[in-house]
N, CA, C and O atoms as a Maestro MAE file, in Angstrom:
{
 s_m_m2io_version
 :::
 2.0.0
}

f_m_ct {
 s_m_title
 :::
 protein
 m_atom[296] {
  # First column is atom index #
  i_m_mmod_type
  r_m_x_coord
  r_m_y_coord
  r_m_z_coord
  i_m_residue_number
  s_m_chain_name
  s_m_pdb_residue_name
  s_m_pdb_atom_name
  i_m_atomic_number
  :::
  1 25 19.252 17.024 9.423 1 A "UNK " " N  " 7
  2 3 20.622 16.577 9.533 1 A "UNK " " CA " 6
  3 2 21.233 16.325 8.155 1 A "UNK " " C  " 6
  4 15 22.344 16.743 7.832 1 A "UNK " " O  " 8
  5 25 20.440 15.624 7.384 2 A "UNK " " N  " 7
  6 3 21.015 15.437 5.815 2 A "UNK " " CA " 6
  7 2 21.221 16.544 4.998 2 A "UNK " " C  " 6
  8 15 22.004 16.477 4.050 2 A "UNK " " O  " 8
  9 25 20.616 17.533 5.260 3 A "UNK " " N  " 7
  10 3 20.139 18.658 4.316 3 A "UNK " " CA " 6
  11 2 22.042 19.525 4.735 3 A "UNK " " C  " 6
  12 15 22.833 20.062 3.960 3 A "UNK " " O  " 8
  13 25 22.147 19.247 6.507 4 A "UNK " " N  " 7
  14 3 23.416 20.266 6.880 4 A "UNK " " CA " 6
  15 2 24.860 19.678 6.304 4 A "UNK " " C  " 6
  16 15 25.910 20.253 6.017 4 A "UNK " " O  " 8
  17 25 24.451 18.264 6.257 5 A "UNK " " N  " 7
  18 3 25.511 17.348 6.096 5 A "UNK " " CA " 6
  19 2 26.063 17.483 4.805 5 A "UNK " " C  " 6
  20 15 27.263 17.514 4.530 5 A "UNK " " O  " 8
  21 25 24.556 17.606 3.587 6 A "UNK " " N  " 7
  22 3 24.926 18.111 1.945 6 A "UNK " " CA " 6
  23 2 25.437 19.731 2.311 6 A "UNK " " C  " 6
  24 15 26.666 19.736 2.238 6 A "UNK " " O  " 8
  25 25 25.205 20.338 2.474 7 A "UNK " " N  " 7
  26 3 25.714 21.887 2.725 7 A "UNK " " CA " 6
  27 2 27.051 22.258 2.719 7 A "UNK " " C  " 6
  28 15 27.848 22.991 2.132 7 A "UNK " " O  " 8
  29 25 26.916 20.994 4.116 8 A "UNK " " N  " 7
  30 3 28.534 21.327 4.394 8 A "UNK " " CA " 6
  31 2 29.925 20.747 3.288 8 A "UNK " " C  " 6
  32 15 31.119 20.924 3.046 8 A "UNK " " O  " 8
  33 25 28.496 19.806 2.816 9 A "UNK " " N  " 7
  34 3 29.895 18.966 1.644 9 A "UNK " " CA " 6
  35 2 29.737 20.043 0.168 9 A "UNK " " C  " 6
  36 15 30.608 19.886 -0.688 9 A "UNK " " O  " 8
  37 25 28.926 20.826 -0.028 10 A "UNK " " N  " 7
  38 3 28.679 21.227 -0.855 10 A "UNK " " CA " 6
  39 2 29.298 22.814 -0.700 10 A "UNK " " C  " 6
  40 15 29.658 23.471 -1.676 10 A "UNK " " O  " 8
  41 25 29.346 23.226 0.482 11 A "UNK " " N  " 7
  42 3 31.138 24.363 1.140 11 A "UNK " " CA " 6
  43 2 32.407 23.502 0.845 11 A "UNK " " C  " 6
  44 15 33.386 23.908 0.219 11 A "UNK " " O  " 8
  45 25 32.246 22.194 1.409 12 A "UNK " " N  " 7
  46 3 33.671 22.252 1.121 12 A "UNK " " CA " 6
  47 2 34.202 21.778 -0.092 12 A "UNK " " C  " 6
  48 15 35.410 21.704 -0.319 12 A "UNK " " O  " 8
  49 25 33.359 21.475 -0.830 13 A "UNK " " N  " 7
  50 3 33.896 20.912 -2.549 13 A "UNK " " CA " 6
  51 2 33.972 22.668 -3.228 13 A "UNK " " C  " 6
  52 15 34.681 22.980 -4.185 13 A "UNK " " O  " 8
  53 25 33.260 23.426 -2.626 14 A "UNK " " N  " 7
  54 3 33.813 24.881 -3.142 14 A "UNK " " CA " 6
  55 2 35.169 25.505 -2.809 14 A "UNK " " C  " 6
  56 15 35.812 26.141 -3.643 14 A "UNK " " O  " 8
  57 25 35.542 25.312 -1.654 15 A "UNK " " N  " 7
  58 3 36.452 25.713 -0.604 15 A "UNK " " CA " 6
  59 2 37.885 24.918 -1.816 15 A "UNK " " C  " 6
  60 15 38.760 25.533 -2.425 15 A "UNK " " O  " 8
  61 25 37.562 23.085 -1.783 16 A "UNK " " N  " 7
  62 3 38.417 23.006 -2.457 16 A "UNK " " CA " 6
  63 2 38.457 23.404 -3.930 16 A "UNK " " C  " 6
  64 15 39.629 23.522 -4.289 16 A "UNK " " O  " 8
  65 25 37.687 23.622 -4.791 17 A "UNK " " N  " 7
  66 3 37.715 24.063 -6.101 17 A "UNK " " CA " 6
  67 2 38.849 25.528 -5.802 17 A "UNK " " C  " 6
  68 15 39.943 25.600 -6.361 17 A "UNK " " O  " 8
  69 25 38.350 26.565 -4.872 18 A "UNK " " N  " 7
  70 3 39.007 27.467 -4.876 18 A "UNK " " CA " 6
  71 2 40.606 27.264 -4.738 18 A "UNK " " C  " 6
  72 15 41.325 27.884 -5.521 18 A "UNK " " O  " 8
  73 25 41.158 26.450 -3.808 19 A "UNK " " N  " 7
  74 3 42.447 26.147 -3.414 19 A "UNK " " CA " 6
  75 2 42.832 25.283 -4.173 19 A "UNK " " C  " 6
  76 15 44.047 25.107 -4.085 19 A "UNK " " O  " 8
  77 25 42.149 24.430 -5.149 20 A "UNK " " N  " 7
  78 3 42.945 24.226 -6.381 20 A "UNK " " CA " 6
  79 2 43.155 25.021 -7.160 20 A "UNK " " C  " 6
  80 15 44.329 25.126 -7.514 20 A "UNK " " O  " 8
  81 25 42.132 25.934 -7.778 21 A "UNK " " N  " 7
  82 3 42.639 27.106 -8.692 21 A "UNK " " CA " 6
  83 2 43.393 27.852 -8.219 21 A "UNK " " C  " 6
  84 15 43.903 28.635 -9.020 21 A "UNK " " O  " 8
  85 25 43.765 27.958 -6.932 22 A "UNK " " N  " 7
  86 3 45.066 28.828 -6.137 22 A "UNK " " CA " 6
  87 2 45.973 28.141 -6.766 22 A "UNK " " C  " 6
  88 15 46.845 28.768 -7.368 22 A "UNK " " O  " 8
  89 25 45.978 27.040 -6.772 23 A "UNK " " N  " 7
  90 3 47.501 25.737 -6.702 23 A "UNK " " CA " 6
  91 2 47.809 25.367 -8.046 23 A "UNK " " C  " 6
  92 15 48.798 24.682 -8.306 23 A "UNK " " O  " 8
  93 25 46.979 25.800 -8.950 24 A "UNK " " N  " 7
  94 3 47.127 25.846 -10.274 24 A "UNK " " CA " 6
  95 2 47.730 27.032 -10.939 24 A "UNK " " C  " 6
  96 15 48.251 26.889 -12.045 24 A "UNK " " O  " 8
  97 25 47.700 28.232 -10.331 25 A "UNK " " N  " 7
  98 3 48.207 29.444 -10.748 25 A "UNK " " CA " 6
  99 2 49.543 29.402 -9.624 25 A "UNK " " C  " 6
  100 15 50.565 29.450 -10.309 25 A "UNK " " O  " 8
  101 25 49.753 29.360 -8.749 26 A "UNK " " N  " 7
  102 3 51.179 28.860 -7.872 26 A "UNK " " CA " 6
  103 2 51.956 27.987 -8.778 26 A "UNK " " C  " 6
  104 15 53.150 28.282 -8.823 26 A "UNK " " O  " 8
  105 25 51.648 27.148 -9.395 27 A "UNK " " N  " 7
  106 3 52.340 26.268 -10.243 27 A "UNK " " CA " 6
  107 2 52.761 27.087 -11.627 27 A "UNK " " C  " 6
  108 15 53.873 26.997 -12.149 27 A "UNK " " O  " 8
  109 25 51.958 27.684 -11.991 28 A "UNK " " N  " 7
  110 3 51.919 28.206 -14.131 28 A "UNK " " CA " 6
  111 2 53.156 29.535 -13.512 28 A "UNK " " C  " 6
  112 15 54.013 29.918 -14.308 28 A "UNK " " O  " 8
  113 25 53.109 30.175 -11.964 29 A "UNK " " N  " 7
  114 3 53.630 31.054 -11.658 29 A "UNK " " CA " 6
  115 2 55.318 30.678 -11.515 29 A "UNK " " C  " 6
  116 15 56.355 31.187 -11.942 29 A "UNK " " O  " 8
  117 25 54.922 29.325 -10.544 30 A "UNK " " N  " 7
  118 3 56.549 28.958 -10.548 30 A "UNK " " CA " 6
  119 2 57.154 28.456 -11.648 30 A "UNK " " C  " 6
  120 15 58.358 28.200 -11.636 30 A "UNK " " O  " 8
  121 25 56.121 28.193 -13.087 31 A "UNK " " N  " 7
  122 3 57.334 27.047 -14.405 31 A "UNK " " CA " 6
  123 2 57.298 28.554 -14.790 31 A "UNK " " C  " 6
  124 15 58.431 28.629 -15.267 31 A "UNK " " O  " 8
  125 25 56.783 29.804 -14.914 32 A "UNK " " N  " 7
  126 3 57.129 31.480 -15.125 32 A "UNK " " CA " 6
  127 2 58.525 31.770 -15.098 32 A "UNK " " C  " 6
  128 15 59.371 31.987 -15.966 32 A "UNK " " O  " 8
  129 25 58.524 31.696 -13.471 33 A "UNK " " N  " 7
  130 3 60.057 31.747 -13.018 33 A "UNK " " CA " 6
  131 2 61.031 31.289 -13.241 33 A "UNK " " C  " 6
  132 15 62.082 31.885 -13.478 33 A "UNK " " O  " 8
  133 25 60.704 29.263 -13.172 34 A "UNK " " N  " 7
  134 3 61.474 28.812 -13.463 34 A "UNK " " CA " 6
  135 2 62.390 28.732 -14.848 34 A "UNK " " C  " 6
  136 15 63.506 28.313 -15.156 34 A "UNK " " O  " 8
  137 25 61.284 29.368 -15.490 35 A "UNK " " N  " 7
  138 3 61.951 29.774 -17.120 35 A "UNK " " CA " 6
  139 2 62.686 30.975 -17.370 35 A "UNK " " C  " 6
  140 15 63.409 31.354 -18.292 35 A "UNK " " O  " 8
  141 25 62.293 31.472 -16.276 36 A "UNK " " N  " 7
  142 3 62.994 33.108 -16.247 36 A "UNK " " CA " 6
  143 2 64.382 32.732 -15.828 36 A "UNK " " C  " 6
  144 15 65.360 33.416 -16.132 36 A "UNK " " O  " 8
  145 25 64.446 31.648 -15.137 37 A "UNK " " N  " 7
  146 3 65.923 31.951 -14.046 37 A "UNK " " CA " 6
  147 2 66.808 31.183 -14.567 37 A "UNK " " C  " 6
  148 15 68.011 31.276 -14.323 37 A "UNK " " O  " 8
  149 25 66.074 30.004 -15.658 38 A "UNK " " N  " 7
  150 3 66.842 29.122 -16.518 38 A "UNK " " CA " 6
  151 2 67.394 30.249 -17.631 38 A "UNK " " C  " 6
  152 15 68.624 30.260 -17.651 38 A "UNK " " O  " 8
  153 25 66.877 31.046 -18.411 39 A "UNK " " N  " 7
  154 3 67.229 32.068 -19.403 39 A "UNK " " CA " 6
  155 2 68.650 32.782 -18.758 39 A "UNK " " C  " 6
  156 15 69.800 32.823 -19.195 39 A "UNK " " O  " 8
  157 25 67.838 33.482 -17.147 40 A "UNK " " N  " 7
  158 3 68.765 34.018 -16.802 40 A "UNK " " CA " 6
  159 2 70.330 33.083 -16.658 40 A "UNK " " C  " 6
  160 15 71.390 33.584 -17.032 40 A "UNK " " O  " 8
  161 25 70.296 32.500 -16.409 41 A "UNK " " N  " 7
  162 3 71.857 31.555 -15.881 41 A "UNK " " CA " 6
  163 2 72.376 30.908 -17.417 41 A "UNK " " C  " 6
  164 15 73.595 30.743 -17.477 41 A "UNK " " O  " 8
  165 25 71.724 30.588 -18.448 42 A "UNK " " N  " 7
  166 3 71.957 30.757 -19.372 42 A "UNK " " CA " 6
  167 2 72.672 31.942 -19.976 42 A "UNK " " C  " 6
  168 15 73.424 31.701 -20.921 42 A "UNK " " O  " 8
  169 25 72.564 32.991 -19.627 43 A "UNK " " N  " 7
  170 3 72.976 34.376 -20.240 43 A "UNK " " CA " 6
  171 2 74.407 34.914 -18.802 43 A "UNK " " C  " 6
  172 15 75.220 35.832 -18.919 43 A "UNK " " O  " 8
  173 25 74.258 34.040 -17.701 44 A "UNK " " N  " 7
  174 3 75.428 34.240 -17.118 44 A "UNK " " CA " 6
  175 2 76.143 33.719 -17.407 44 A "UNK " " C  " 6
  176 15 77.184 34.224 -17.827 44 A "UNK " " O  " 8
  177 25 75.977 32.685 -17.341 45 A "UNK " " N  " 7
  178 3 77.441 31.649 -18.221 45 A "UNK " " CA " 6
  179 2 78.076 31.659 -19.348 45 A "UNK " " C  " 6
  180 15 79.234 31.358 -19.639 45 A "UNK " " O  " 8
  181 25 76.819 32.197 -20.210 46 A "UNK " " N  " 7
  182 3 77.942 32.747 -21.500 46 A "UNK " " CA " 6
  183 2 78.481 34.084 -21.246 46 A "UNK " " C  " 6
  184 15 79.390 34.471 -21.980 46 A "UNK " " O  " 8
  185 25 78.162 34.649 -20.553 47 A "UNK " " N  " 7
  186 3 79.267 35.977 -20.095 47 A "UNK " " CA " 6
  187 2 80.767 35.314 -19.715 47 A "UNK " " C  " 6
  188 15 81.899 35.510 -20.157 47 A "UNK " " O  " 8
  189 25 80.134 34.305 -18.526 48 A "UNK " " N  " 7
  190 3 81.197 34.196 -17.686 48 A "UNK " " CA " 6
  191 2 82.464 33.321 -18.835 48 A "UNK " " C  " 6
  192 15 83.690 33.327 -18.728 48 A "UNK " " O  " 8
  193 25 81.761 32.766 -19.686 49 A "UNK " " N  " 7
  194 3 82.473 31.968 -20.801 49 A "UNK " " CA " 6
  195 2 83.394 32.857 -21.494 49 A "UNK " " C  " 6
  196 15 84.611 32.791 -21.667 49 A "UNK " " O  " 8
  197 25 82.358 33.853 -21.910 50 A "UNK " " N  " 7
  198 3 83.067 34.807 -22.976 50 A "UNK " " CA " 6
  199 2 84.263 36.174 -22.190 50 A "UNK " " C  " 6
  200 15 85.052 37.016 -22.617 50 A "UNK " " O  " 8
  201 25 83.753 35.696 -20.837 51 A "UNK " " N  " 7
  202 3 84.634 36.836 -19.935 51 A "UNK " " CA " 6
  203 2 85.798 36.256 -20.194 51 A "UNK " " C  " 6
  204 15 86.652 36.782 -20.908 51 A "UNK " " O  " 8
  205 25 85.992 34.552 -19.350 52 A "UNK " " N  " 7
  206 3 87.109 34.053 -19.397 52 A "UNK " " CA " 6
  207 2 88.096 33.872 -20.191 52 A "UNK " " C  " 6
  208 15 89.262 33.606 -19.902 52 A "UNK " " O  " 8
  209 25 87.442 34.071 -21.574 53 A "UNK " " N  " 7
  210 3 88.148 34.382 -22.629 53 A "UNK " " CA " 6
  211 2 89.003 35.906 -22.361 53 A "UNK " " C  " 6
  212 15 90.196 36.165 -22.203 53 A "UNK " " O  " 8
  213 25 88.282 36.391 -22.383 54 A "UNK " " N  " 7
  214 3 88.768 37.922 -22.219 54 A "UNK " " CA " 6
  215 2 89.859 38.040 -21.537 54 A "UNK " " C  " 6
  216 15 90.904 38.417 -22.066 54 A "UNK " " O  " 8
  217 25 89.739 37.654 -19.947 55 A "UNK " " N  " 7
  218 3 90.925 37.267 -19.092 55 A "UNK " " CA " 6
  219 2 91.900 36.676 -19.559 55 A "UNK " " C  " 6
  220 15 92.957 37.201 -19.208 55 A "UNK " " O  " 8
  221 25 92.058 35.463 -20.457 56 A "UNK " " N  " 7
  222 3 93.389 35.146 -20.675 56 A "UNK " " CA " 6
  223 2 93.735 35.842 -21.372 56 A "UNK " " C  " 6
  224 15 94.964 35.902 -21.402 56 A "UNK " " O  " 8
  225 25 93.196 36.532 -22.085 57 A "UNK " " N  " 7
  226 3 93.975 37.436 -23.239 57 A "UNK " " CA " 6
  227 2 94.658 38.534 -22.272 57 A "UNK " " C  " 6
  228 15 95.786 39.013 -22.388 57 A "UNK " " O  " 8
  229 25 93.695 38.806 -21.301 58 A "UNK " " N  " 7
  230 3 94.462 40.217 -20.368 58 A "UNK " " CA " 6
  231 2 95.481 39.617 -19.595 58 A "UNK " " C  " 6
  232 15 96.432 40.305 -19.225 58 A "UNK " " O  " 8
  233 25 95.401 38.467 -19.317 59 A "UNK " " N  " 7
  234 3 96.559 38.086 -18.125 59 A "UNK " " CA " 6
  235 2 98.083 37.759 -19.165 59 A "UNK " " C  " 6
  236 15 99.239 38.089 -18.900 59 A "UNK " " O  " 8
  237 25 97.621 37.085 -20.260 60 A "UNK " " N  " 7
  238 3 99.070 37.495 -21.237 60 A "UNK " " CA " 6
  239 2 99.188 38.764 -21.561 60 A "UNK " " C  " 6
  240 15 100.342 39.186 -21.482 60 A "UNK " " O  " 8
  241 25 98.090 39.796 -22.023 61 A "UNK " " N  " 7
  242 3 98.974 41.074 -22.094 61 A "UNK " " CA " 6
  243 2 99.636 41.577 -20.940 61 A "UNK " " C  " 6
  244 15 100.538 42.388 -21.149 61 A "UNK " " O  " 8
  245 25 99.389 41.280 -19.825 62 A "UNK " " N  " 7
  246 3 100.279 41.923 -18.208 62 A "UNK " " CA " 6
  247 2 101.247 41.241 -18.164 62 A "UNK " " C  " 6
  248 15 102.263 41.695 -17.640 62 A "UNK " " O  " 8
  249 25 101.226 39.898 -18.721 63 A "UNK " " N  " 7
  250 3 102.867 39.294 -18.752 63 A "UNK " " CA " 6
  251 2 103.412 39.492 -19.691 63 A "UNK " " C  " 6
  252 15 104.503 38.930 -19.593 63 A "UNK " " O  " 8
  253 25 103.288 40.185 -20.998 64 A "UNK " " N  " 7
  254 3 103.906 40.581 -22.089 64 A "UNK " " CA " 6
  255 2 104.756 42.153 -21.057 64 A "UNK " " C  " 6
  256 15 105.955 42.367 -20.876 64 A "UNK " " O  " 8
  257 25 103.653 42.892 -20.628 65 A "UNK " " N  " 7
  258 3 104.109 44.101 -20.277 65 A "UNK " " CA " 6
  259 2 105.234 43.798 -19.192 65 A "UNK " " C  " 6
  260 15 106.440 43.925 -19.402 65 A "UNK " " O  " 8
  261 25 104.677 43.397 -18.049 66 A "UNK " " N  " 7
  262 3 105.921 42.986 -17.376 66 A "UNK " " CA " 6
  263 2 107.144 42.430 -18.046 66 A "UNK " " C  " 6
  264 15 108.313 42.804 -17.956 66 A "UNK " " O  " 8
  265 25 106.710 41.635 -18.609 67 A "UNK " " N  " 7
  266 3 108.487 41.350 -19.355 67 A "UNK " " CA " 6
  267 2 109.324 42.295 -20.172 67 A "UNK " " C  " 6
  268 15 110.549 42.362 -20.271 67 A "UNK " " O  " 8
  269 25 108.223 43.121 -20.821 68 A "UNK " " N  " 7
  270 3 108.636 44.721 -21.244 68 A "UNK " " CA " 6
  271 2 109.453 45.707 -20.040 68 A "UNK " " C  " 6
  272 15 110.270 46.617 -20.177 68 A "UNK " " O  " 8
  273 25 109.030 45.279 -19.202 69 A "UNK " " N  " 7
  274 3 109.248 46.775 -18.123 69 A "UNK " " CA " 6
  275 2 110.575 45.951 -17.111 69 A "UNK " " C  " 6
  276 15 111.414 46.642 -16.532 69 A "UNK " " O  " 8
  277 25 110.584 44.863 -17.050 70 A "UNK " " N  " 7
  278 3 111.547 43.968 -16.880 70 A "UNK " " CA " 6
  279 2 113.110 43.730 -17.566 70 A "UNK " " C  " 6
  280 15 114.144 43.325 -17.035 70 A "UNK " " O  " 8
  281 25 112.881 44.078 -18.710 71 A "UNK " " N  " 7
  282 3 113.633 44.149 -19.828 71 A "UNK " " CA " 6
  283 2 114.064 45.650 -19.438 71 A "UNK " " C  " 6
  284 15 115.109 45.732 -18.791 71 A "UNK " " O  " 8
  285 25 113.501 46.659 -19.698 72 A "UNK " " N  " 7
  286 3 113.866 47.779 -19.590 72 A "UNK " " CA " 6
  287 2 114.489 48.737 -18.675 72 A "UNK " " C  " 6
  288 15 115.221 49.701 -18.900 72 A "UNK " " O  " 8
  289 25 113.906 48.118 -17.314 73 A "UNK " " N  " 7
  290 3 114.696 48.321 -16.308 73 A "UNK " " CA " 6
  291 2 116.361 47.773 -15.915 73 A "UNK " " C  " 6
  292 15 117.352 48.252 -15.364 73 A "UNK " " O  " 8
  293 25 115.825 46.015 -16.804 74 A "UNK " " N  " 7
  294 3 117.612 45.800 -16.990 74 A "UNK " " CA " 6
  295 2 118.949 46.636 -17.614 74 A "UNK " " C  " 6
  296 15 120.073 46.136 -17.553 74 A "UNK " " O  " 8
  :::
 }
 m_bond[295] {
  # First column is bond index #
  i_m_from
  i_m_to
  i_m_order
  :::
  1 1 2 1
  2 2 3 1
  3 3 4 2
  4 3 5 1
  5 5 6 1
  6 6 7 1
  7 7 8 2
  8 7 9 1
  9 9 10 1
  10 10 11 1
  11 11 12 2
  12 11 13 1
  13 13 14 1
  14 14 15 1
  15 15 16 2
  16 15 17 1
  17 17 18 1
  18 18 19 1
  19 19 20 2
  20 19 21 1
  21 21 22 1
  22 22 23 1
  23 23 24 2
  24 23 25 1
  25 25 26 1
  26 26 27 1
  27 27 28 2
  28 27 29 1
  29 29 30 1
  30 30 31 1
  31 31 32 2
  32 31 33 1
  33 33 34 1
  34 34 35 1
  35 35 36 2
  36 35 37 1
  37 37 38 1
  38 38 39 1
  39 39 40 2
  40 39 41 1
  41 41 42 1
  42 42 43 1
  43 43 44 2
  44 43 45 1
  45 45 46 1
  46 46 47 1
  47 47 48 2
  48 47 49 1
  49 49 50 1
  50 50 51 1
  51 51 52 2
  52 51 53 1
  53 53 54 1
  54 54 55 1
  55 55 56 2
  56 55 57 1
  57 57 58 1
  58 58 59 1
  59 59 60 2
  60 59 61 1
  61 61 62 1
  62 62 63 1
  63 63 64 2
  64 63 65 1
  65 65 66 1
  66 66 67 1
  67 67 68 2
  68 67 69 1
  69 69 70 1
  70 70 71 1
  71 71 72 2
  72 71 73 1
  73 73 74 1
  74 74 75 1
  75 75 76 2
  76 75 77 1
  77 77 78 1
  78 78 79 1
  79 79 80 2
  80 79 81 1
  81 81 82 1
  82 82 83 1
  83 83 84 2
  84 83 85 1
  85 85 86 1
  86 86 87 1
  87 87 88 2
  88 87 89 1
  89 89 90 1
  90 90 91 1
  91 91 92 2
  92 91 93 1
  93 93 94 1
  94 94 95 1
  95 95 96 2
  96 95 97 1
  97 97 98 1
  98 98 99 1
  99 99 100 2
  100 99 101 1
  101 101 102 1
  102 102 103 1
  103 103 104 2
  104 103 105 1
  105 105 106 1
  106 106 107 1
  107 107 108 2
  108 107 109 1
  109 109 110 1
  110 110 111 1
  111 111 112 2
  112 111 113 1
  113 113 114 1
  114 114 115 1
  115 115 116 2
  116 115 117 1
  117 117 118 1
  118 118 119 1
  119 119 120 2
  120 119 121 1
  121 121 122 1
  122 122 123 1
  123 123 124 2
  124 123 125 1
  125 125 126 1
  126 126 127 1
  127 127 128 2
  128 127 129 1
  129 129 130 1
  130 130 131 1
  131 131 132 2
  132 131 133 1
  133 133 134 1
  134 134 135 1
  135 135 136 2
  136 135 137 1
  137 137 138 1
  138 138 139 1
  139 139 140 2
  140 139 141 1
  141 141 142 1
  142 142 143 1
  143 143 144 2
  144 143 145 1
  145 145 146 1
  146 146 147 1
  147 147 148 2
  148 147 149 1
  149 149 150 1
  150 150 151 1
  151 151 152 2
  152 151 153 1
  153 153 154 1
  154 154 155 1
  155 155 156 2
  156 155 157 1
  157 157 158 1
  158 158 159 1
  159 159 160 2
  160 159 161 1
  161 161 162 1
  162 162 163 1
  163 163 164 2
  164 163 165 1
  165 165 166 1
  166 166 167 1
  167 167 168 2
  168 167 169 1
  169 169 170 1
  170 170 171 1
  171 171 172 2
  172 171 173 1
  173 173 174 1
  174 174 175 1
  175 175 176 2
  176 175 177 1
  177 177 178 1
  178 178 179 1
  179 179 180 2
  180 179 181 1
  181 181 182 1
  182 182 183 1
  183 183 184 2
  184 183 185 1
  185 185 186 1
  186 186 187 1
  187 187 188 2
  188 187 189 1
  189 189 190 1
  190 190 191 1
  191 191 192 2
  192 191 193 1
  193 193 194 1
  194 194 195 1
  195 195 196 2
  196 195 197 1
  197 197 198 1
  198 198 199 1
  199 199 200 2
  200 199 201 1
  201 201 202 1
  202 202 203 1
  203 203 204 2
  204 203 205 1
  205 205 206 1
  206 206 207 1
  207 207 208 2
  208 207 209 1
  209 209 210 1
  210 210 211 1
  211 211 212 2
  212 211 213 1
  213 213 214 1
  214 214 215 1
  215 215 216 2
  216 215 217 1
  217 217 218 1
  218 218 219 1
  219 219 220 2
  220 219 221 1
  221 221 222 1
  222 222 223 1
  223 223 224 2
  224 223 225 1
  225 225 226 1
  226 226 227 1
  227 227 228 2
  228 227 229 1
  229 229 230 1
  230 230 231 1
  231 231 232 2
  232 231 233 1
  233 233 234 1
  234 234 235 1
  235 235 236 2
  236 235 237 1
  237 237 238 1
  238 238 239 1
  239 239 240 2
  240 239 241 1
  241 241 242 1
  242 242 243 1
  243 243 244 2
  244 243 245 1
  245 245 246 1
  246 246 247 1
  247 247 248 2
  248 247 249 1
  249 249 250 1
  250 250 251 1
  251 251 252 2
  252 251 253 1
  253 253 254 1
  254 254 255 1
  255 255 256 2
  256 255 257 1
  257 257 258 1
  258 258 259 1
  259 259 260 2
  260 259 261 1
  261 261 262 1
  262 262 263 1
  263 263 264 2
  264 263 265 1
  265 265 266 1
  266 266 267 1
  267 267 268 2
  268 267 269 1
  269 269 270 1
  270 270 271 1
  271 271 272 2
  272 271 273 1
  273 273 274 1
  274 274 275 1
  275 275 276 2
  276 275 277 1
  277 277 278 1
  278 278 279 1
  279 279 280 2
  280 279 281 1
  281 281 282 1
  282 282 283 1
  283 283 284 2
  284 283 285 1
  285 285 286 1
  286 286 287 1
  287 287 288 2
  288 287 289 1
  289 289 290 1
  290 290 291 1
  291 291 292 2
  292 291 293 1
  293 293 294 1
  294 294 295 1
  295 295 296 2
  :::
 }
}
């Protein structure tokens, strides 16, 4: 009985060694990502920064033009 009882504790301290080293690479995998997706949104926002710039400049040139074509039609 003692001999099955060490056995079995001696499966399952393996069992868990394994499913911690699972849960240790699940983890190094997700701060992976999580660094990936922080970079990524980093690099959207300065688009979206540097877009918005862009836009006001385009939305005054369409109201420059309109007031051109406004004018001209008068």
């Amino acid at each position: 009985m003692f001999k099955e009882l060490k056995a079995d504790a001696i499966e399952s301290e393996e069992v868990n060694r394994k499913q911690i080293k699972k849960l240790e690479d699940t983890v190094v995998q997700l701060e992976e990502k999580s660094g990936k997706a922080t970079q990524e949104l980093k690099s959207l926002k300065y688009e979206v920064d540097t877009a918005g710039f862009d836009v006001d400049i385009l939305k005054r040139e369409i109201l420059v033009a309109h007031r051109v074509l406004v004018q001209e039609t008068l």
